[in-house]
N, C-alpha and C positions, 0 to 999 in steps of 0.2 A: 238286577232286581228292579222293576216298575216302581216308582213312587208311588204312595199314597196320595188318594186327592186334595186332602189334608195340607200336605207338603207343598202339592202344586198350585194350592191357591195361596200358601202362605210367598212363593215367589212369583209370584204375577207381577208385572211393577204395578203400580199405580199412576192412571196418564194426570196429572196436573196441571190445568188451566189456570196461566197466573195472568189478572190483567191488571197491565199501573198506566195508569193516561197523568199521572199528575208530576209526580220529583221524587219518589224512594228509591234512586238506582240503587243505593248502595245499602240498600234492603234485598233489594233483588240478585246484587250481586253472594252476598253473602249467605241466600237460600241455595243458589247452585252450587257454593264450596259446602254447603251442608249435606245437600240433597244425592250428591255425586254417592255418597257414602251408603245408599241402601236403595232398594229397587224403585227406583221413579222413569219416568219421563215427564221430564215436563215441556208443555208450549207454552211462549212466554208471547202477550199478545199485548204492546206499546206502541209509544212514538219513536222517533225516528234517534231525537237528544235525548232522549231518555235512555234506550239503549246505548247510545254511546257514552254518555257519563257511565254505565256498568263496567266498562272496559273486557267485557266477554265477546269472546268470537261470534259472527254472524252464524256460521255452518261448524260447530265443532269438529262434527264428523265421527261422534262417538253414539250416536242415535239415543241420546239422553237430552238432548235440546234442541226446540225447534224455535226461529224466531219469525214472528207475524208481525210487519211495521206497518201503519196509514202510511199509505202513497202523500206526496207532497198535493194534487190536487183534491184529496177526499176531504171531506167534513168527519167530525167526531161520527156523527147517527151514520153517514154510508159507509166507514171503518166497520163497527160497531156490526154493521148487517153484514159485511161481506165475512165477518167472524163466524156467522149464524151457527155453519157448521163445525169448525174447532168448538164453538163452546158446549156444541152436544155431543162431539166424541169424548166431554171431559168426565172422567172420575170424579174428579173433585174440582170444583169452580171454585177462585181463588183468587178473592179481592187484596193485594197488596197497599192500598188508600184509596178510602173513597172523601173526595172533598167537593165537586161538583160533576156535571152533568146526569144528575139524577132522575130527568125526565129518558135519558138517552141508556143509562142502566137499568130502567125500569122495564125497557125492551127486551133486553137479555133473554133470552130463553133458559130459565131456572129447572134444568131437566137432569143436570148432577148434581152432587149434595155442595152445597155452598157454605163457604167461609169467608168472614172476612174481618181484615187486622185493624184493631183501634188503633189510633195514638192519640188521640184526645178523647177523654172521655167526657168533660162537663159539655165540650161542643157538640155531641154526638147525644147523650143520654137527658141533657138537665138543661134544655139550650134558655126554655127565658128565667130561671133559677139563677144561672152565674153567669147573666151577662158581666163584663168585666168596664169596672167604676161604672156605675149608671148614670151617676149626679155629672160627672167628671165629664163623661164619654155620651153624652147624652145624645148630640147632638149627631156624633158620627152612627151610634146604635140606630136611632129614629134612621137614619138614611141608610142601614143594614137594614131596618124591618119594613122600610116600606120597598127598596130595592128587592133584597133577597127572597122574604117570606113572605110580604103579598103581593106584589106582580113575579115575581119567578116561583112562588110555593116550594122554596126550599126543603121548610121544615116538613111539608105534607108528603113530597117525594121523597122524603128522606127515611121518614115512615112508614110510607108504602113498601120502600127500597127493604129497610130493616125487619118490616113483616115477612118479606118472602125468604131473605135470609137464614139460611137452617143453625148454622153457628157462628159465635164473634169468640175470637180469641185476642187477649191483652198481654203487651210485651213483658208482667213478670206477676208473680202471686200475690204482691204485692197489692198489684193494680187492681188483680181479680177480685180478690176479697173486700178490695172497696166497692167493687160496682156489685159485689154480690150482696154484700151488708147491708146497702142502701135500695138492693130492689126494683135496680135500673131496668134490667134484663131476667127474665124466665132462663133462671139457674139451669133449667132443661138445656138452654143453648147455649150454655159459657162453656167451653172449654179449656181443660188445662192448658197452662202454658207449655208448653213442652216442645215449642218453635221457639226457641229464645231470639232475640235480632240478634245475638253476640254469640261466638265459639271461644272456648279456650285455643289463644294463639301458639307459633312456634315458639319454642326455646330462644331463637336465631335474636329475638328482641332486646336478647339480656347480653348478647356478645359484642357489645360497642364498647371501643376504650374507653377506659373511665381513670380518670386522674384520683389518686386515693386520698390526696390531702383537699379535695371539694366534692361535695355533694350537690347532684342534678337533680333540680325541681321542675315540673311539667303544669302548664296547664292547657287545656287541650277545647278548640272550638275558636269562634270569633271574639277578635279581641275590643270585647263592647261592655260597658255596664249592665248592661241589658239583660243580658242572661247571667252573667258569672260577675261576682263583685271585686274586680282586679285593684279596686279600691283599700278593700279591706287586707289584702293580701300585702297591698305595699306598709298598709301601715304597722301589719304583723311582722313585715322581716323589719322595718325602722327601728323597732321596738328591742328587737332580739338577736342583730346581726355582731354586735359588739358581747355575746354571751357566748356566742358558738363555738365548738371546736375546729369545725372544718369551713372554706370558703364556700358559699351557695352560687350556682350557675343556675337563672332563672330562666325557662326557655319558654317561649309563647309559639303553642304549636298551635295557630291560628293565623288567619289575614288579621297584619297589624298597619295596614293602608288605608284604612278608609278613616274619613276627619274623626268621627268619635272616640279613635284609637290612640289619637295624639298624646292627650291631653293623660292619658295611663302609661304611653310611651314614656314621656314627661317625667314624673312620679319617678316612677322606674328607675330610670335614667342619673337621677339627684342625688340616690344614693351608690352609684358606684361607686367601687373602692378597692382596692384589694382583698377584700372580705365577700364582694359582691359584685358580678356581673350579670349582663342579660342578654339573650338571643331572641332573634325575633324576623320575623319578614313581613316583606312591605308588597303582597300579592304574594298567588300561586306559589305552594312550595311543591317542586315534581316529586314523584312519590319517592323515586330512590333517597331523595334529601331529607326527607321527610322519616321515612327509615332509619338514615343513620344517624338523624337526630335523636327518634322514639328512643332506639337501642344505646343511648350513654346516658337516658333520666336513671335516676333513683326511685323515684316516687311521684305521684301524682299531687295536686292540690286541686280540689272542685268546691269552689266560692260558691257555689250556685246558688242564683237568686230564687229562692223556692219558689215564691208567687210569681205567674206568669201571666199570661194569654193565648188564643189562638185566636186569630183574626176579634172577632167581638167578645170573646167567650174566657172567661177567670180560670185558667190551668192552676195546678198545683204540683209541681213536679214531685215524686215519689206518691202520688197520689191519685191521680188525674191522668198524668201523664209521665213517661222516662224520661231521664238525663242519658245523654249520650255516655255518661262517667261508664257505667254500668260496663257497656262493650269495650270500652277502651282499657279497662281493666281488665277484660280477660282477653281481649285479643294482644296486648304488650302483654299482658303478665307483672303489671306492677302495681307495687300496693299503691295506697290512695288515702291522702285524707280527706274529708265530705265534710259539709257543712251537715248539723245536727240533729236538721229536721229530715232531711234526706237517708230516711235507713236501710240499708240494703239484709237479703234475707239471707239464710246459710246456703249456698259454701260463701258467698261471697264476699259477707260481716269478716270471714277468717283474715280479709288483706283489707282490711280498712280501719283508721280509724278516724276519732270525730270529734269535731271544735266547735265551739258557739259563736255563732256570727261576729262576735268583739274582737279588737285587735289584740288584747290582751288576752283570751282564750287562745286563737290560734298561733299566737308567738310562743305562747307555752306551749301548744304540742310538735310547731316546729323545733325548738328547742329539746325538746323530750326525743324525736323520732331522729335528729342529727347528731347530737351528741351521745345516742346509747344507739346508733344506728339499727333503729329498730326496723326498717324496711328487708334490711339482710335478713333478720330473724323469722321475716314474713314470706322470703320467696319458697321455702319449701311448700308451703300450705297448697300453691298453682297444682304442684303435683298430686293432689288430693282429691282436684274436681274433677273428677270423670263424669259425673251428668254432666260437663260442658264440652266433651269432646265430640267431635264433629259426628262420628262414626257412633256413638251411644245418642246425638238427638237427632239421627236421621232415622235408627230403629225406631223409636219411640213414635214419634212421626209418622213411619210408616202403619207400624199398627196401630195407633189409634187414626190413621185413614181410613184401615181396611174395615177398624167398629162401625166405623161410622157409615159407609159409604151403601 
């Protein structure tokens, strides 16, 4: 029996033109374990290190991926042209970050329907609103505005760039509803999120031995004040390490090598005891080690310093912009406690919970989540998300391509 045409356009793949000239490999990488999952093809059109941080094959060999690299002697603009034609066989044109050469994107030929992924949104929507400290930063701003946006017209190209744009999609609903509230962007061209950056991970993260008389705590990213505040963390378990039932094994799953990192190594370090040790590296951890680290935590803790930056411009993470917390939660599968202002939406809220920036709030809830081991209580809930399973946000994805396209 012949198909209906019906049928046979709902399996068409769709060809996706992804271009990243800047640093999201592992944006990229994670749209191909997504995408594997429902009718695509995508061309994937970068730098040479860019792909290679992906750590995906050049020629898979399954005609679901094609890879386009600038030659070592081209410039951005003769890359760019010698594209010309990948970017008009695309379905869907498929900005992965855009942070500069916007005079050289504005060349593009915008002849398939075009997307492209925020992660900052005051830098992108609100730029001289939330410069970041004006008084403060005065003087490196002043040499952003006369550098950037008037002898390079940054922000002009960046408008032009955003006009011809058909839609912007933001890493979680969160983020959407703030730039939709605020009337950043013609609601016409926001799309759900329904590309999450993160999947529900395997199981295999929960199968690491784990010694039952101590409890493994995680925190996960660069070990800096900067972003996550490892300050408040030390002075949370000082407070609470002499209440607990079980020993705490603190692990820093970050580069704990560079000077900044010391002086929190330090801290750390003060109060070992047999109540309390801590794991750490100083450089690159290879992924297999990194693995069997992930797989013996218990639970996450994310200090995150809510106010941020991006380059000139006042982030706000849960607001503005993501915390990497979000993915790492679902690709380990383990709960997480989050600083207060940081709230995450459903299913997610089911494996979290949440302390107030003071050392005496999050000593209370480590205390609460170690001694009535409430993480155990929390890993069923993983098995719940299925909007985050790989194979449910590749459908999704896929048809709202075909809406659109």
């Amino acid at each position: 029996m012949s198909q209906s045409p019906e049928v046979i356009i709902e399996n068409q793949p769709v060809h996706l033109v992804v271009l990243e000239l800047h640093y999201h490999a592992a944006l990229i990488k994670t749209l191909y374990e997504i995408l594997t999952f429902s009718s695509f093809k995508i061309t994937l059109v970068t730098l040479p290190g860019i792909f290679q941080a992906t750590g995906l094959p050049t020629s898979p060999g399954d005609g679901f991926l094609d890879v386009c690299l600038k030659n070592d002697e081209e410039t951005i603009p003769g890359f760019l042209t010698r594209m010309d034609s990948v970017f008009r066989s695309a379905d869907i044109l498929y900005f992965n970050t855009i942070r500069h050469y916007w005079s050289e994107l504005n060349e593009i030929p915008f002849v398939a329907t075009s997307i492209v992924r925020i992660h900052n949104v005051h830098c992108d929507f609100t730029r001289f609103s939330h410069l970041h400290r004006p008084v403060i930063n005065s003087l490196g701003i002043l040499s952003h505005l006369i550098r950037k946006v008037l002898i390079g017209k940054e922000w002009k190209l960046k408008k032009q760039l955003f006009e011809k744009i058909d839609y912007f999609m933001f890493p979680n609903q969160a983020i959407t509803d703030y730039v939709v509230n605020n009337g950043w962007v013609d609601p016409g061209k926001v799309l759900p999120p329904v590309l999450p950056f993160g999947f529900l991970g395997e199981k295999k993260y929960n199968s690491g031995r784990k010694d039952k008389n101590t409890v493994t705590l995680a925190i996960t990213g660069k070990v800096t004040n900067s972003k996550k505040d490892f300050d408040l963390v030390f002075l949370a378990l000082a407070k609470c390490l002499d209440k607990l039932k079980y020993s705490v094994r603190l692990v820093l799953l970050g580069n704990a090598g560079q000077k900044h990192a010391r002086s929190i190594i330090r801290n750390f370090k003060s109060i070992e005891s047999d109540k309390f040790s801590l794991d750490y590296s100083e450089g690159y951890v290879p992924a297999e080690v990194f693995e069997e680290k992930v797989a013996s935590v218990d639970f996450f803790v994310a200090p995150i310093q809510v106010e941020t930056h991006f380059r000139k411009y006042h982030e706000v993470y849960g607001k503005s912009k993501m915390s990497g917390i979000e993915n790492d939660i679902l690709i380990y599968r383990k709960p997480s406690l989050v600083v207060s202002r940081y709230r995450m939406s459903d299913p997610l809220d089911q494996v979290v919970g949440y302390f107030d920036p003071t050392p005496a709030d999050l000593a209370s809830k480590l205390t609460e989540w170690i001694n009535n081991r409430a993480f155990d209580e929390l890993q069923s809930c993983f098995g719940e998300m299925d909007s985050y399973k790989r194979e449910v946000i590749a459908n999704r994805f896929y048809a709202l391509c075909r809406e659109i396209m």
